[in-house]
Backbone as JSON, one array per atom type, in Angstrom:
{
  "sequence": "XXXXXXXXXXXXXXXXXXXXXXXXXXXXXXXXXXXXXXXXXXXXXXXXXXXXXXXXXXXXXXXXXXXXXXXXXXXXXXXXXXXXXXXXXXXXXXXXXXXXXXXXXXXXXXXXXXXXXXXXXXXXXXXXXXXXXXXXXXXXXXXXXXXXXXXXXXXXXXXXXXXXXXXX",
  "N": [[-47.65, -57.95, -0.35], [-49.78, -56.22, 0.01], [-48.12, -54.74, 1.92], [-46.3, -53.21, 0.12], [-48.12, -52.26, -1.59], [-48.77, -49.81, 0.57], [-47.03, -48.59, 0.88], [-45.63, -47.72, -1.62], [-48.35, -46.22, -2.04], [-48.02, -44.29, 0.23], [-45.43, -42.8, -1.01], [-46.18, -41.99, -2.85], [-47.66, -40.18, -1.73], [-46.12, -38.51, -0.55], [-43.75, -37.78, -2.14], [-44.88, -37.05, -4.58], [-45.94, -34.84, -5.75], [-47.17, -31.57, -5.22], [-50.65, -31.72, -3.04], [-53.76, -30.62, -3.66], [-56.07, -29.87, -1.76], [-57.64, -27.38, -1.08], [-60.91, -25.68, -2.66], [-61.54, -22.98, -5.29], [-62.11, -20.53, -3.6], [-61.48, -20.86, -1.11], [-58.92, -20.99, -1.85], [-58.64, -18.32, -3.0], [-59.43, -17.09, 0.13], [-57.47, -17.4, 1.37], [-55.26, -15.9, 0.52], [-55.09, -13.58, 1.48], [-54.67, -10.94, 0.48], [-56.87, -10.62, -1.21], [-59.46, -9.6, 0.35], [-61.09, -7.79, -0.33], [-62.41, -8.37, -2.75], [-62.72, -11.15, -2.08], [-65.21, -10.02, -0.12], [-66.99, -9.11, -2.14], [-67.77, -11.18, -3.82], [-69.46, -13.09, -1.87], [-71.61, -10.62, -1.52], [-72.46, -11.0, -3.47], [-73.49, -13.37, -4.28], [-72.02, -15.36, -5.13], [-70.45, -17.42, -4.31], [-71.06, -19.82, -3.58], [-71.47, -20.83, -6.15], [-68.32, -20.54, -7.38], [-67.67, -22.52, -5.74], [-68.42, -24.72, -7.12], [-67.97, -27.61, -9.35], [-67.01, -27.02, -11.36], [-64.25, -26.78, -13.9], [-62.92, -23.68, -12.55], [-61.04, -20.28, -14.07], [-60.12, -17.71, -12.37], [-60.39, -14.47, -12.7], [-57.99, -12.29, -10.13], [-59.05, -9.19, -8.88], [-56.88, -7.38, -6.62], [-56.67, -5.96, -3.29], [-54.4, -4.56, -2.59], [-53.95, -3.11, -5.52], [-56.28, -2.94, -7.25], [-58.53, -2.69, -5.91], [-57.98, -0.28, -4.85], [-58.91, 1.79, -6.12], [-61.43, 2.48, -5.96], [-62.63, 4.02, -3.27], [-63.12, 4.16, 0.23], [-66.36, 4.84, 0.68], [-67.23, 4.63, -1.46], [-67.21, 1.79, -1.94], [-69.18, 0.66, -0.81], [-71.11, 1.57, -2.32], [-70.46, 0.03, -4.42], [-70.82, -2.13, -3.41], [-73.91, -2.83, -3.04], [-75.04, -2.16, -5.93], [-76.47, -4.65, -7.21], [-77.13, -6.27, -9.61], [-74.68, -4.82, -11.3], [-72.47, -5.5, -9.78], [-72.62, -8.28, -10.01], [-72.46, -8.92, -12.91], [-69.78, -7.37, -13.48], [-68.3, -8.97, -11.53], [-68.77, -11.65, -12.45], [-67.68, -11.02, -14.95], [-64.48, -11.35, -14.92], [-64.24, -14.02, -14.39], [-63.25, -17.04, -15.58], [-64.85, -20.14, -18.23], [-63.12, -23.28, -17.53], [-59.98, -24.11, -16.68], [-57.14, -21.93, -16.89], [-53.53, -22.09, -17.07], [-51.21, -20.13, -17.07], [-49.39, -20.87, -18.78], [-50.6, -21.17, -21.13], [-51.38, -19.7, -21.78], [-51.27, -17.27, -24.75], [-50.32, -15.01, -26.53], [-52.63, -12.83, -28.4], [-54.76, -15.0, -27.54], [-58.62, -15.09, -26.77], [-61.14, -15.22, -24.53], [-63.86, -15.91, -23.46], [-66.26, -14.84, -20.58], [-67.7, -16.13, -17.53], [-69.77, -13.9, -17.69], [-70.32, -13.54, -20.24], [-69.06, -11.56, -21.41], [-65.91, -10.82, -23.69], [-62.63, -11.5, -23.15], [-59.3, -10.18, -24.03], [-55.99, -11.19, -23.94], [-52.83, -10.97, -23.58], [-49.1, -10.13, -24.37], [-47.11, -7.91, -22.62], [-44.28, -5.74, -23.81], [-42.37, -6.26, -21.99], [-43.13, -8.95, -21.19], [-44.98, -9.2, -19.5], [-48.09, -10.54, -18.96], [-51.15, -9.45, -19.88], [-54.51, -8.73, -19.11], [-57.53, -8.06, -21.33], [-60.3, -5.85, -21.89], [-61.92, -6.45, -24.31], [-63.74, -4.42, -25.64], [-64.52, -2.24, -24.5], [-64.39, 1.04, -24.44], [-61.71, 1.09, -26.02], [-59.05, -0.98, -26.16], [-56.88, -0.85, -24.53], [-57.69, 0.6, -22.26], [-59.21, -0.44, -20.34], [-57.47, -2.62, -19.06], [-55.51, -5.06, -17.51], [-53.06, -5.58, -15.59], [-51.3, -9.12, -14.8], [-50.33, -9.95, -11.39], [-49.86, -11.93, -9.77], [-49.36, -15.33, -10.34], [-50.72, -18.05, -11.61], [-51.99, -19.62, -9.18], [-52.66, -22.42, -7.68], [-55.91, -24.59, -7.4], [-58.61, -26.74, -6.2], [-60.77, -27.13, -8.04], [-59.82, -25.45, -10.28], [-57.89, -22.27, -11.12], [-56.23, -19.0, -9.89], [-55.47, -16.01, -10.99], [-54.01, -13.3, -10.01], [-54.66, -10.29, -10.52], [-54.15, -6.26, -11.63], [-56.18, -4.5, -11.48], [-59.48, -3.71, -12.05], [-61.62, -5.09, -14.2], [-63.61, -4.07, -16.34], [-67.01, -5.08, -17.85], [-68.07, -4.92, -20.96], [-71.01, -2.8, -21.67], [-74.42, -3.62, -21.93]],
  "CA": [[-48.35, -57.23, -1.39], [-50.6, -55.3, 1.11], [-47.13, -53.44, 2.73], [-45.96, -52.49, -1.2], [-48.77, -50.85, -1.46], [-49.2, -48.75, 1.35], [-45.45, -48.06, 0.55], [-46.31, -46.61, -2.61], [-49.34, -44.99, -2.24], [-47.08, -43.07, 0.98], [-44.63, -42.73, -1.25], [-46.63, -40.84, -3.68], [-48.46, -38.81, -0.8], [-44.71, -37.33, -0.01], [-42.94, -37.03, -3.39], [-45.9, -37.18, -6.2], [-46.13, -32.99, -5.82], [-48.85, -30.68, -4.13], [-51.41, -31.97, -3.23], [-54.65, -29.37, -3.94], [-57.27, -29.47, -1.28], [-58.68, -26.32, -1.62], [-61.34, -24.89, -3.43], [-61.16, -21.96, -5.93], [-62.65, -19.64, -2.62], [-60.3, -20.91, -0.44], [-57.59, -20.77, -2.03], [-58.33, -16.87, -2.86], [-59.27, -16.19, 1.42], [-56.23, -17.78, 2.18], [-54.17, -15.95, -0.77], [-54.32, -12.24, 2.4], [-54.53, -9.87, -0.49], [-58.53, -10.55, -1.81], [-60.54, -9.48, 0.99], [-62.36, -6.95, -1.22], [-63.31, -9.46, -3.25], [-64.08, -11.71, -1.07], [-66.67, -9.45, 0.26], [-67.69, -8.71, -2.94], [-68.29, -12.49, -4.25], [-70.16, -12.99, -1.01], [-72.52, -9.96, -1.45], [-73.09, -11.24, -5.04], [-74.0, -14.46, -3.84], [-71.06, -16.16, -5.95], [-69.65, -18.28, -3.4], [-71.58, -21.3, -3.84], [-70.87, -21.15, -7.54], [-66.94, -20.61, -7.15], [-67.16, -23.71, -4.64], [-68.77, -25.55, -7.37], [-66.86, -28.23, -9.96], [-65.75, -26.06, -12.18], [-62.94, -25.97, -13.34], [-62.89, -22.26, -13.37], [-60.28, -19.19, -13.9], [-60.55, -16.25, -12.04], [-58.94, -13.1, -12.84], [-58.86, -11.68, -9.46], [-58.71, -7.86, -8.73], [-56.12, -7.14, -5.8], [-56.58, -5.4, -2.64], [-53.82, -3.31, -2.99], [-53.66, -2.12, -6.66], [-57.27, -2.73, -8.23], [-59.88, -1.98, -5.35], [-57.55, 0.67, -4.35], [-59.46, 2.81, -7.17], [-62.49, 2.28, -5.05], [-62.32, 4.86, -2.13], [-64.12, 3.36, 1.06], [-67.37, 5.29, 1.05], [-68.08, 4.03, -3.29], [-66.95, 0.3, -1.76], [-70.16, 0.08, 0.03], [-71.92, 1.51, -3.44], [-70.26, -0.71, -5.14], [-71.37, -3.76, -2.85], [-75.03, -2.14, -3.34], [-75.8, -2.33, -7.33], [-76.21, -6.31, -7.2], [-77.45, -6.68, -11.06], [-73.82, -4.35, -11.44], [-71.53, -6.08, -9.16], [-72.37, -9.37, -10.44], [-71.92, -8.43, -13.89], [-69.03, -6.74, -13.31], [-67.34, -10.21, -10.97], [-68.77, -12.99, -13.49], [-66.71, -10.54, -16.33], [-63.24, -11.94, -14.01], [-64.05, -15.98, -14.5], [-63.57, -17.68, -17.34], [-64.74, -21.15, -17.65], [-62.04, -24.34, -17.67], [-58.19, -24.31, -15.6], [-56.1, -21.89, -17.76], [-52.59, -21.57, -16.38], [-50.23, -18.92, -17.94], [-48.07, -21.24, -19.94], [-51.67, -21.53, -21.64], [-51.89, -17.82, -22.03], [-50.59, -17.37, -25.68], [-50.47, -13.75, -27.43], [-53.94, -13.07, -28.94], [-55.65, -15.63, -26.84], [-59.59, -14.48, -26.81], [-61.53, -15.88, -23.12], [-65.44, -15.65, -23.06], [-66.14, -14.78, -19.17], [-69.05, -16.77, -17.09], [-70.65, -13.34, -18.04], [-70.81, -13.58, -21.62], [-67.96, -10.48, -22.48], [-64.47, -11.66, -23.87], [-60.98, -10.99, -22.62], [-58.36, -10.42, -25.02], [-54.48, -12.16, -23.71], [-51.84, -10.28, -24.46], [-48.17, -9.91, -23.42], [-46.41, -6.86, -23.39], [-42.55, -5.29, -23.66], [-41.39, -7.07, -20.83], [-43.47, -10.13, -21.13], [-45.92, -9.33, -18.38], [-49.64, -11.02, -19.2], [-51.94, -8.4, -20.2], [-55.79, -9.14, -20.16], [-57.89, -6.58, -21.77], [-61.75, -5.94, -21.83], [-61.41, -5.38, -25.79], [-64.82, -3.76, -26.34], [-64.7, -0.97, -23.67], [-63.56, 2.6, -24.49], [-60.65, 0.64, -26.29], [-58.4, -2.19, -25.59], [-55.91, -0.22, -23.12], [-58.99, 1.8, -21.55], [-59.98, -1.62, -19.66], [-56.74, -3.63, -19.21], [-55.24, -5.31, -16.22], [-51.68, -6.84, -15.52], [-51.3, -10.33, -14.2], [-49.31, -9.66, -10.51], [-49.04, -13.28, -9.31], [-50.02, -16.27, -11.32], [-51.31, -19.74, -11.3], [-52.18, -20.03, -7.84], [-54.14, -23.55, -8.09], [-57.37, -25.0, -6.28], [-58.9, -28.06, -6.54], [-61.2, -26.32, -8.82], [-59.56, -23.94, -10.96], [-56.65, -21.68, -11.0], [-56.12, -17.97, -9.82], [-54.44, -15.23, -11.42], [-53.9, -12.03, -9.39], [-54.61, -8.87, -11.29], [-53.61, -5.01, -11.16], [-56.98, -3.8, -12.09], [-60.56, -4.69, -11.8], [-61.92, -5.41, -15.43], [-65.31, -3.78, -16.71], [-67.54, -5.36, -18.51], [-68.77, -4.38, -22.11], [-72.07, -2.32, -21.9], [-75.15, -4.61, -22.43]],
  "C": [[-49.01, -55.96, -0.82], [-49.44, -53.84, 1.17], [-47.02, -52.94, 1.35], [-46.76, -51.67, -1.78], [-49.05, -49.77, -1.45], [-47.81, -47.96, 1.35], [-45.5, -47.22, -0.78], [-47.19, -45.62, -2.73], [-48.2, -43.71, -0.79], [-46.44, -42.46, 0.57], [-44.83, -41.67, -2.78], [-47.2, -39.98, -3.06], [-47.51, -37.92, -1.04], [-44.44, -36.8, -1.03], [-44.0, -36.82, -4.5], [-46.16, -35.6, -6.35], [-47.35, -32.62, -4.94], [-49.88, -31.58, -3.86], [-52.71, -31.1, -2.9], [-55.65, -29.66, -3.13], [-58.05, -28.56, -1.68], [-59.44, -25.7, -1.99], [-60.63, -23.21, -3.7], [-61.4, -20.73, -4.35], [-61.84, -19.48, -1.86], [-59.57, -20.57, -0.7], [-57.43, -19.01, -2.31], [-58.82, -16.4, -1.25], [-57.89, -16.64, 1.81], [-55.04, -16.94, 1.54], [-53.75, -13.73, 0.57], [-54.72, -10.98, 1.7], [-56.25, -9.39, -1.63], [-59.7, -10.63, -1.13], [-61.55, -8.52, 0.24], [-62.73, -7.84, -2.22], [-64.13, -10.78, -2.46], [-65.63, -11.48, -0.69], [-67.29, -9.73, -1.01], [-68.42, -10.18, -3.49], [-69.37, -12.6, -3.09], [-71.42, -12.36, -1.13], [-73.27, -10.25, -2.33], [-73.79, -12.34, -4.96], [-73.07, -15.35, -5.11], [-70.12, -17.37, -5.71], [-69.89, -19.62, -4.01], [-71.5, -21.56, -5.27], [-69.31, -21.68, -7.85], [-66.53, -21.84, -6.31], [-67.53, -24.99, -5.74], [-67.69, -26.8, -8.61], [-66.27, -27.79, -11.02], [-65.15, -26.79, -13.33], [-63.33, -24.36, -13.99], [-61.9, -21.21, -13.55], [-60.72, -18.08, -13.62], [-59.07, -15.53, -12.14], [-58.73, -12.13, -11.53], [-58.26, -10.09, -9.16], [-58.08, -8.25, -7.18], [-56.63, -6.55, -4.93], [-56.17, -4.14, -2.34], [-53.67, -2.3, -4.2], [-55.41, -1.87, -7.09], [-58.22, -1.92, -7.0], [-59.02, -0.69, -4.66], [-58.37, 1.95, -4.91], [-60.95, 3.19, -6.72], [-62.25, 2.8, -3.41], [-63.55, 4.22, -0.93], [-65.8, 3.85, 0.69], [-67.48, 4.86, -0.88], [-68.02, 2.79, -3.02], [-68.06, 0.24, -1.71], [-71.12, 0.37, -1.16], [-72.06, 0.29, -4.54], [-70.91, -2.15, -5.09], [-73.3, -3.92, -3.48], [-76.14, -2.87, -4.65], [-75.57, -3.69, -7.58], [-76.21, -6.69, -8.55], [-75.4, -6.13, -11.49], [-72.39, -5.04, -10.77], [-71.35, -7.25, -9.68], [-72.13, -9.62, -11.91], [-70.16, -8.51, -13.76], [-67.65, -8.68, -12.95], [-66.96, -11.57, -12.09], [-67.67, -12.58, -14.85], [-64.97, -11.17, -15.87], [-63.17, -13.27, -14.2], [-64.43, -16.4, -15.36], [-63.57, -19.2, -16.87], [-63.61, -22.35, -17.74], [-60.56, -23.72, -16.37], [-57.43, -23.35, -16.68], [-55.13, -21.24, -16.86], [-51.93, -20.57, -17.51], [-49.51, -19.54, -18.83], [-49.37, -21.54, -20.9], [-51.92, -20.04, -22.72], [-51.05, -17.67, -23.3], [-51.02, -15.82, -26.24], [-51.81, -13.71, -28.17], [-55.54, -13.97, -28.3], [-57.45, -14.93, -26.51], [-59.94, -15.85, -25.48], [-63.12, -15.18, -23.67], [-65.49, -15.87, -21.39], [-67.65, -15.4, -18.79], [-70.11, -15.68, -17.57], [-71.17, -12.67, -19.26], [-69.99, -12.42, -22.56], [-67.01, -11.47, -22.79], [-63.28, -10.68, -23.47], [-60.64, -11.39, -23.64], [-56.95, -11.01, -24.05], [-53.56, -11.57, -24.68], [-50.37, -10.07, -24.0], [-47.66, -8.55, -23.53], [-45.31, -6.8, -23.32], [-41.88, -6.1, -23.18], [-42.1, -7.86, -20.69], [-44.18, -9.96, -20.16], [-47.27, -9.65, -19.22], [-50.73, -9.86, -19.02], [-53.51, -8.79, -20.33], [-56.58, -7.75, -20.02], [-59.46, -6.92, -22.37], [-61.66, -5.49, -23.19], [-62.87, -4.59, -26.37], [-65.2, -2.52, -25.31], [-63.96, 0.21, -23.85], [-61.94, 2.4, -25.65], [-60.01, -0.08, -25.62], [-57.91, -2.04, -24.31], [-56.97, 0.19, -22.55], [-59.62, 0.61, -20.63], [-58.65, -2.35, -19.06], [-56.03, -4.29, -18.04], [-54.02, -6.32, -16.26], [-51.73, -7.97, -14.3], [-50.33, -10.11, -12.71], [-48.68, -10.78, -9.65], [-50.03, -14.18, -9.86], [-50.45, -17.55, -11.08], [-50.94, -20.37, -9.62], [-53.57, -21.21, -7.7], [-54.72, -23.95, -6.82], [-57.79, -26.24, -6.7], [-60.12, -28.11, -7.77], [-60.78, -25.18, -10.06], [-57.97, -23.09, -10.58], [-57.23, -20.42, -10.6], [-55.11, -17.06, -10.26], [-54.71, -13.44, -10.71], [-53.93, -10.61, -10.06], [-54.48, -7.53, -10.72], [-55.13, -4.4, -11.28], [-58.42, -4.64, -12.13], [-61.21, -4.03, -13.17], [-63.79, -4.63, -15.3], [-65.46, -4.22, -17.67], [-68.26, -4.26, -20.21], [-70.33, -3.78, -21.61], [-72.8, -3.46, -22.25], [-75.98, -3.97, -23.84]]
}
C-alpha cells in the first residue's frame, strides 16, 4: 500500500505538469527582461506585497520596449517621485490569476490602484490593454509581448508600454 503510494505521488511529481515554485517576483527576476522594474517595485517598496498570497496579475512594462521611453538620467527621476511611482506600478496589477484565454474583447480590470484597464484585441489578434480614461483609449495603450508566464502567486503578462494611470 505504502510503495503504491509513493509510486503515485512520484508519478505525479514527473508527469502531473509544472510544477510552480516561484513567486510572482521571482518569477519576473528570473523572466532577464524586467530589471527596470524590478528596481522600480523595490524602490516602491512593493516587493513584500507581490510576494504576498495574492493571486495577482501583473502587467509588466519591458526593459526593452516600455522603459526604453525612459532615458537613463529621468530613470533615476522616475525612481524619485515615490507617491508617483507607486501609483503609476499598482496601475500594472490587477487583483486574482487572469491568463489570456481569460482576456475576452471588452474585458474591464480594476488595478490594485483603483484605475481600470480596458482588454482589447486588435487586427491581428494581439491583446491590447488600454488606460481608458487618459488622453483617450489609444493615448495610454500597451501590447501584450509574452503571456501567461505563471508563479505560485499570480500570472505575468509582458507588456510593450508602461501604462499611466488616470489623474486623481
Amino acid at each position: 500500500m505504502i510503495r503504491r503510494l509513493l509510486l503515485s505521488a512520484t508519478a505525479a511529481l514527473l508527469f502531473g505538469g509544472p510544477c510552480i515554485a516561484e513567486d510572482i517576483v521571482d518569477a519576473a527576476a528570473a523572466n532577464g527582461n524586467l530589471t527596470m522594474l524590478m528596481q522600480s517595485l523595490r524602490t516602491a517598496g512593493l516587493i513584500e506585497t507581490l510576494r504576498g498570497d495574492g493571486p495577482f496579475t501583473i502587467f509588466a512594462p519591458d526593459d526593452n520596449n516600455a522603459f526604453i521611453e525612459i532615458e537613463d538620467s529621468a530613470f533615476e527621476e522616475f525612481l524619485i517621485d515615490r507617491p508617483n511611482l507607486n501609483a503609476i506600478l499598482t496601475y500594472h496589477v490587477v487583483p486574482g490569476r487572469v491568463m489570456t484565454s481569460d482576456l475576452t474583447d471588452g474585458t474591464m480590470a480594476t488595478t490594485l490602484q483603483g484605475g481600470k484597464l480596458l482588454i482589447t484585441r486588435d487586427a491581428d489578434g494581439r491583446i491590447v490593454i488600454l488606460g481608458p480614461y487618459q488622453g483617450g483609449p489609444r493615448a495610454n495603450g500597451a501590447t501584450i509581448v509574452s503571456a501567461d508566464i505563471e508563479a505560485s502567486n499570480g500570472v505575468i503578462h509582458v507588456i510593450d508600454t508602461i501604462l499611466r494611470p488616470p489623474p486623481s
